[in-house]
C-alpha positions as a Python dict, from the first residue, in 0.01 Angstrom:
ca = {
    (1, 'X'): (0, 0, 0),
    (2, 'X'): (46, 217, -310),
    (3, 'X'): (41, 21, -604),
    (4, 'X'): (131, 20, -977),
    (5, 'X'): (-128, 152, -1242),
    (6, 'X'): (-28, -96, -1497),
    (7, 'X'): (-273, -338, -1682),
    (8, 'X'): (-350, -540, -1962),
    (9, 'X'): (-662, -467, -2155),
    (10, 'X'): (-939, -667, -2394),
    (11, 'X'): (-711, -596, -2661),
    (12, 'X'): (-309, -709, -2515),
    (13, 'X'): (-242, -369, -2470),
    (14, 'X'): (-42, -298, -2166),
    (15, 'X'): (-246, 32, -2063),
    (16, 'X'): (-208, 266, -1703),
    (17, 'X'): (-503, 363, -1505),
    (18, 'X'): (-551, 730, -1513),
    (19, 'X'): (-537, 886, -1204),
    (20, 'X'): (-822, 1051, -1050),
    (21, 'X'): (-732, 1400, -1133),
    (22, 'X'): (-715, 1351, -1461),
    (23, 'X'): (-888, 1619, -1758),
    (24, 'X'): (-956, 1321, -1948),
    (25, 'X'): (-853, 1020, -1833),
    (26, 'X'): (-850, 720, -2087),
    (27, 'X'): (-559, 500, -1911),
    (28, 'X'): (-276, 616, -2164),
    (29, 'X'): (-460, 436, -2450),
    (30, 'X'): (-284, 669, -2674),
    (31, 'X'): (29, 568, -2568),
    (32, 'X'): (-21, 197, -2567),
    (33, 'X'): (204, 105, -2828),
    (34, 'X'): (511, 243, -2671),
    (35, 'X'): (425, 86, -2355),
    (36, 'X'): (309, -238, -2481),
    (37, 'X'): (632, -282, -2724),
    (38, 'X'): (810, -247, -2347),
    (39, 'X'): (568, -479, -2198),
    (40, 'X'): (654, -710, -2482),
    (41, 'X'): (1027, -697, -2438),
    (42, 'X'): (1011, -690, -2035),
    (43, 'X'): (767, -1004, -2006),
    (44, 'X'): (773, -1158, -2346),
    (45, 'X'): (425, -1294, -2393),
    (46, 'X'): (226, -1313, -2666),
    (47, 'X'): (-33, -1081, -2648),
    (48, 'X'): (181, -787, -2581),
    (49, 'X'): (381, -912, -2907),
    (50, 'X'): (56, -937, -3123),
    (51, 'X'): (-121, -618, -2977),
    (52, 'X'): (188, -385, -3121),
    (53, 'X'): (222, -520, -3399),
    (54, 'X'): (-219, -505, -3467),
    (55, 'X'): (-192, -155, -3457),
    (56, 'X'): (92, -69, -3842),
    (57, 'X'): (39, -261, -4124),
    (58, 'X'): (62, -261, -4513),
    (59, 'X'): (-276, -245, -4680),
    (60, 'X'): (-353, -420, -5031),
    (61, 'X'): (-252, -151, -5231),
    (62, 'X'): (62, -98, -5023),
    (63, 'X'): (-15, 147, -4871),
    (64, 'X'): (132, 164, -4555),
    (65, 'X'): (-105, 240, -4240),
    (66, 'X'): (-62, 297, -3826),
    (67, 'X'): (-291, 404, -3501),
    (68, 'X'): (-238, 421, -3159),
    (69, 'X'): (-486, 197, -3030),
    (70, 'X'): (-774, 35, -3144),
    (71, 'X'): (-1020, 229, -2932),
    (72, 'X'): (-850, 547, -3046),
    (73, 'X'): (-1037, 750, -3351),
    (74, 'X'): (-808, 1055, -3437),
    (75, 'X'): (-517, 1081, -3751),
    (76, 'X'): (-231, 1195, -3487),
    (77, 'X'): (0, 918, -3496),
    (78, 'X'): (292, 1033, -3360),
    (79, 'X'): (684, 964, -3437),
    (80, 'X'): (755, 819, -3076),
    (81, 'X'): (493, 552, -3192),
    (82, 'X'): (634, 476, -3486),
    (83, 'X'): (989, 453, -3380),
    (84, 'X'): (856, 218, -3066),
    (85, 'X'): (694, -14, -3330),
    (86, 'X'): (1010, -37, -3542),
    (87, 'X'): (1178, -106, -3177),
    (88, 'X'): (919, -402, -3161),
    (89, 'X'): (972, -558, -3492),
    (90, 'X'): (1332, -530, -3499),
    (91, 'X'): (1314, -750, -3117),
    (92, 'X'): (1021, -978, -3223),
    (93, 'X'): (956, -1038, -3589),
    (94, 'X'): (1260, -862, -3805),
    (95, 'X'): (1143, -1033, -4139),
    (96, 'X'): (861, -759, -4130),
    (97, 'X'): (1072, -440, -4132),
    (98, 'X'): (1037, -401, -4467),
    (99, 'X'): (655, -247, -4376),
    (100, 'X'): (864, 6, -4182),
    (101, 'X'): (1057, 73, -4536),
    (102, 'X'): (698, 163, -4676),
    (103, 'X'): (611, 423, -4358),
    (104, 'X'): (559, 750, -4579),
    (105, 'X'): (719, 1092, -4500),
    (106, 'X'): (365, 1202, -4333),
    (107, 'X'): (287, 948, -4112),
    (108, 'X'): (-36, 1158, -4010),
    (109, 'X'): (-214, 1427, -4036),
    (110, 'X'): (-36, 1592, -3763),
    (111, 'X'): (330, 1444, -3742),
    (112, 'X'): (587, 1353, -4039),
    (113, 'X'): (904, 1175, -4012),
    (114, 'X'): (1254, 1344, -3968),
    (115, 'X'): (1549, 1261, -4189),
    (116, 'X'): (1731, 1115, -3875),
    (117, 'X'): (1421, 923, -3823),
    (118, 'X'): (1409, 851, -4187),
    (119, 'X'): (1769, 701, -4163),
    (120, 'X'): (1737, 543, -3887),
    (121, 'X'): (1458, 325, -3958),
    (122, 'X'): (1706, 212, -4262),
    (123, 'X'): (1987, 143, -4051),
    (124, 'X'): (1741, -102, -3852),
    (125, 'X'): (1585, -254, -4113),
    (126, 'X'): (1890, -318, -4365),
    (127, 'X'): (2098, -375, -3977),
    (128, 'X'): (2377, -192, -4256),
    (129, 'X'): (2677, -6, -4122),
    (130, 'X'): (2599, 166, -4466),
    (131, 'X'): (2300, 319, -4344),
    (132, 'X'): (2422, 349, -3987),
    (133, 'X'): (2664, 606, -4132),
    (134, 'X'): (2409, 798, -4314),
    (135, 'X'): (2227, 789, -4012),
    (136, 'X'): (2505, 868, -3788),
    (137, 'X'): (2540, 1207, -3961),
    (138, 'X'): (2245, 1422, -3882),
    (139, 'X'): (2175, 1225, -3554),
    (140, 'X'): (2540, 1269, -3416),
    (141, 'X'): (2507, 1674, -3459),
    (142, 'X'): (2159, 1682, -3311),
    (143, 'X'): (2234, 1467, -3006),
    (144, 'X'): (2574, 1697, -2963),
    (145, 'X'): (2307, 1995, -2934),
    (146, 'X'): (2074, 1795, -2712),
    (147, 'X'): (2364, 1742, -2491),
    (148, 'X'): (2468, 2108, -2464),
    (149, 'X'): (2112, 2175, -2369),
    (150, 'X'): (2060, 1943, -2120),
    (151, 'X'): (2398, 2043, -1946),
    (152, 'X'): (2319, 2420, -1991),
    (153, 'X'): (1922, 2322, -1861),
    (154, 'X'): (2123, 2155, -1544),
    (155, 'X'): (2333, 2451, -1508),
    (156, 'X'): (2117, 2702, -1532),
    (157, 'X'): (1826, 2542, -1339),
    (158, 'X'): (2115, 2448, -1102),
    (159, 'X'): (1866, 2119, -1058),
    (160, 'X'): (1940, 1839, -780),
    (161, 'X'): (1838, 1505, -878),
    (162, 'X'): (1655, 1295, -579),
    (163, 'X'): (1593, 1000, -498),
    (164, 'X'): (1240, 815, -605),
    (165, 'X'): (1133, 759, -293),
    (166, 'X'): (1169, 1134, -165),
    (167, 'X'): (1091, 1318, -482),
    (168, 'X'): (814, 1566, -544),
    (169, 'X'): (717, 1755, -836),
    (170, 'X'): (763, 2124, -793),
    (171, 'X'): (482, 2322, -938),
    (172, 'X'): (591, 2611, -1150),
    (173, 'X'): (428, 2864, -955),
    (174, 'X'): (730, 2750, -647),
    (175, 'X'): (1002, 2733, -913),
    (176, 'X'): (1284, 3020, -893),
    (177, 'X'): (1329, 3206, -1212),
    (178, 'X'): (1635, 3004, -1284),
    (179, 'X'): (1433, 2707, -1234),
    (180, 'X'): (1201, 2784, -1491),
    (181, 'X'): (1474, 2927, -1762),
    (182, 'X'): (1608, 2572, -1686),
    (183, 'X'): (1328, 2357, -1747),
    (184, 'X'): (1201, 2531, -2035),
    (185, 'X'): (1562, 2469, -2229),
    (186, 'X'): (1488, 2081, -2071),
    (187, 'X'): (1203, 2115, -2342),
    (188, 'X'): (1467, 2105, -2602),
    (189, 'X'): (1533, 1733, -2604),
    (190, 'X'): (1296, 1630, -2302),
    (191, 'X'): (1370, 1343, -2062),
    (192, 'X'): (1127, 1082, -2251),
    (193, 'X'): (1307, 1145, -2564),
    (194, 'X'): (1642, 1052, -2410),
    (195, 'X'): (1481, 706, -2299),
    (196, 'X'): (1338, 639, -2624),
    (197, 'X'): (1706, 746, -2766),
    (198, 'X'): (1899, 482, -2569),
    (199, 'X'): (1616, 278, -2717),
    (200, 'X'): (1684, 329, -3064),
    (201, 'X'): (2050, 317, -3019),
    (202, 'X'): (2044, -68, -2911),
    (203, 'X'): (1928, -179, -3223),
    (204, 'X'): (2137, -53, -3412),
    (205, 'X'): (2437, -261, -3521),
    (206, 'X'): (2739, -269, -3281),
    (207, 'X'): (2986, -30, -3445),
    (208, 'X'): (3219, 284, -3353),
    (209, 'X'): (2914, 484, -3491),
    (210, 'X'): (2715, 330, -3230),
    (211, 'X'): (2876, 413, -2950),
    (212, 'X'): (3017, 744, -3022),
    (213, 'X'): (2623, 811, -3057),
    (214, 'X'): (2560, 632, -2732),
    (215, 'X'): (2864, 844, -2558),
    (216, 'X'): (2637, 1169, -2613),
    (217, 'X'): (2327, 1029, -2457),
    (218, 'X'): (2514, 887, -2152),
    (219, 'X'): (2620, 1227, -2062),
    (220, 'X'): (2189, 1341, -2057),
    (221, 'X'): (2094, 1039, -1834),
    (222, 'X'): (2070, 1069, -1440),
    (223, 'X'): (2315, 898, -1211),
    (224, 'X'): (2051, 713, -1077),
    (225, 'X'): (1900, 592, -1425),
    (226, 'X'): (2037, 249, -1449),
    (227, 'X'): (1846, 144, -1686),
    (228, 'X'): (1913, 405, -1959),
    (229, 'X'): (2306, 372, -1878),
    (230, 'X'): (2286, -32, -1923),
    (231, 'X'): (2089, 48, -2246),
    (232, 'X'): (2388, 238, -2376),
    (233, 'X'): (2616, -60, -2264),
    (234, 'X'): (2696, 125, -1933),
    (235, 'X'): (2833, -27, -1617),
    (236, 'X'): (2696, -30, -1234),
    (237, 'X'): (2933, -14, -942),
    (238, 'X'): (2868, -234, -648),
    (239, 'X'): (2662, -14, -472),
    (240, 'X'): (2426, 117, -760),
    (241, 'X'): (2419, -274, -830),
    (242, 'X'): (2257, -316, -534),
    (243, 'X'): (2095, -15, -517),
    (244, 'X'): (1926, -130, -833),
    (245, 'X'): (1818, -497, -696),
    (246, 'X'): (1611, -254, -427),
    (247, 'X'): (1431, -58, -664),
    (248, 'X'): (1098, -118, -604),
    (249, 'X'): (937, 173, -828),
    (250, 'X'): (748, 425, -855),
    (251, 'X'): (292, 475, -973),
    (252, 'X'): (447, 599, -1335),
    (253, 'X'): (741, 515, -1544),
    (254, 'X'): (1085, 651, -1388),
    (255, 'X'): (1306, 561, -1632),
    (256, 'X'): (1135, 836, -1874),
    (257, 'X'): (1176, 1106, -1589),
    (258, 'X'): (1473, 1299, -1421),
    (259, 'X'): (1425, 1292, -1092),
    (260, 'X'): (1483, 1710, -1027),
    (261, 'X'): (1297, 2042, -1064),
    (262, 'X'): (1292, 1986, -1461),
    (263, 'X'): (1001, 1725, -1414),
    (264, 'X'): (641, 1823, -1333),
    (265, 'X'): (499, 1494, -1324),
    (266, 'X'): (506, 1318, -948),
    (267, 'X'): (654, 969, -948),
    (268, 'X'): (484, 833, -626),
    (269, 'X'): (723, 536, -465),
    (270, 'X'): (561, 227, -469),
    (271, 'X'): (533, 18, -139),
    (272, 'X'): (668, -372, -134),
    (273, 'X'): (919, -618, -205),
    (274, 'X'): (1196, -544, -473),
    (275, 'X'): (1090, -663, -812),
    (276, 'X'): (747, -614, -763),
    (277, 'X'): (704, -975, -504),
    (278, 'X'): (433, -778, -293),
    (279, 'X'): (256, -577, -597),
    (280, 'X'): (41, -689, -823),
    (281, 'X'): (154, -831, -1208),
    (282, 'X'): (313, -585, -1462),
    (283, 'X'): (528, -360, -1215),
    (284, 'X'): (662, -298, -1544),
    (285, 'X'): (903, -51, -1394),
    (286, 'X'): (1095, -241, -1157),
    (287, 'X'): (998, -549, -1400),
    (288, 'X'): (1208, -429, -1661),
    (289, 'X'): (1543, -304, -1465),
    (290, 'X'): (1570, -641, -1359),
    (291, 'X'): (1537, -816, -1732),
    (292, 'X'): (1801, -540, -1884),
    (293, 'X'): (2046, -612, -1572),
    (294, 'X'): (2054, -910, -1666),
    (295, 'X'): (2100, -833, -2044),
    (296, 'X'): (1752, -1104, -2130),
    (297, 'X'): (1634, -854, -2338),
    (298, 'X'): (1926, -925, -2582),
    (299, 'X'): (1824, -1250, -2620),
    (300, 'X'): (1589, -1118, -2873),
    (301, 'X'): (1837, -904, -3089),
    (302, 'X'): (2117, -1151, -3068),
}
């Protein structure tokens, strides 16, 4: 049976086991915080909570600090991190936003923030309609553009989504030149950034600025991505209702993929029960469809 990589380490980091190809593996430790603050919201325990939160923090002179991991030694820090920690606090401890308010413009030596960033963390933290407006600016015009691109990408690539349990990554050497126009314009506003956009969207407070944000990102997501169309407040017919209830998931994270010649990351199907009965714990994949069709995880924001 092919099973899930997922696992919790010494530390209540949710990390996944490198696979055996791998340059250098070091089981995503320097993604763990963006995978633990899902871990958090998917199974709500208390180490994943803790473990997300261990790595950002305001220092006695107020300065205003963040790393990826504690096992990982390098000033890289990126803004996906630092968005997925905001993401964290705003579900699990919103009295500490205000350390998000102190995040300065280079948050390290490699990344800095973006105004849209910038104004988004504001919205979240001050949960203002004020702010959402400031931040609705910039981030509606770039999103309209991300759009564009992923519909040109699709066009161009002419790319067929599949489903998980048939889908292979083509290598680039077997794609057609069209193909590889079309996933290079994918790079624009890449797959894992629209997941971490529907994301960022539901904490935001519910206004018309909201949604006409989250009407631009619905038209990026896959058909078959449930869980980024429930994100954005979406709706599932009867069949992709139960369509959903039989996901069983894939060795990786779907939900940050497309499913079509774009990706070139294989997404092995996972063998088993829905929901994970048959696989061992943290099938965070199929884990977390289930909490977000059933709307748990705004039990935290409410």
């Amino acid at each position: 049976m092919r099973q899930h990589r997922f696992f919790k380490d010494e530390h209540g980091f949710l990390l996944q086991k490198s696979r055996p190809w791998t340059d250098n593996p070091d089981d995503g430790r320097g993604d763990a915080v963006g995978r633990t603050v899902m871990a958090a919201i998917t199974y709500g325990e208390k180490d994943f909570i803790d473990a997300f939160q261990s790595c950002f923090g305001v220092n006695g002179r107020g300065e205003w600090w963040g790393e990826r991991h504690p096992d990982v030694d390098r000033d890289d820090l990126s803004r996906d991190h630092a968005i997925d920690w905001v993401i964290g606090l705003r579900y699990f401890n919103p009295k500490d936003l205000w350390m998000a308010l102190r995040m300065p413009w280079r948050i390290s030596e490699k990344f800095t923030q973006t105004i849209d960033m910038y104004l988004w963390i504001r919205a979240v933290a001050h949960m203002s309609k004020f702010w959402t407006f400031l931040y609705w600016m910039p981030a509606g015009v770039f999103l309209r553009v991300a759009r564009w691109a992923i519909k040109l990408a699709c066009r161009v690539g002419q790319f067929q989504t599949q489903s998980y349990k048939t889908f292979k990554a083509t290598p680039k050497s077997e794609l057609t030149k069209r193909q590889r126009w079309g996933r290079a314009i994918m790079e624009i506003f890449p797959s894992y950034s629209v997941h971490q956009a529907c994301w960022q969207l539901s904490v935001l407070p519910d206004c018309w600025m909201k949604r006409r944000l989250q009407k631009h990102v619905r038209h990026m997501i896959e058909p078959t991505n449930y869980l980024c169309r429930l994100l954005l407040d979406g709706t599932l017919n009867d069949f992709e209702w139960c369509d959903a209830l039989y996901f069983t998931g894939t060795d990786s994270f779907r939900w940050a993929r497309r499913l079509d010649e774009s990706t070139n990351i294989d997404l092995y199907p996972l063998e088993g029960s829905p929901g994970g009965i048959a696989q061992p714990k943290y099938n965070m994949e199929s884990d977390m469809l289930g909490i977000i069709m059933n709307g748990k995880h705004k039990l935290y924001t409410s």
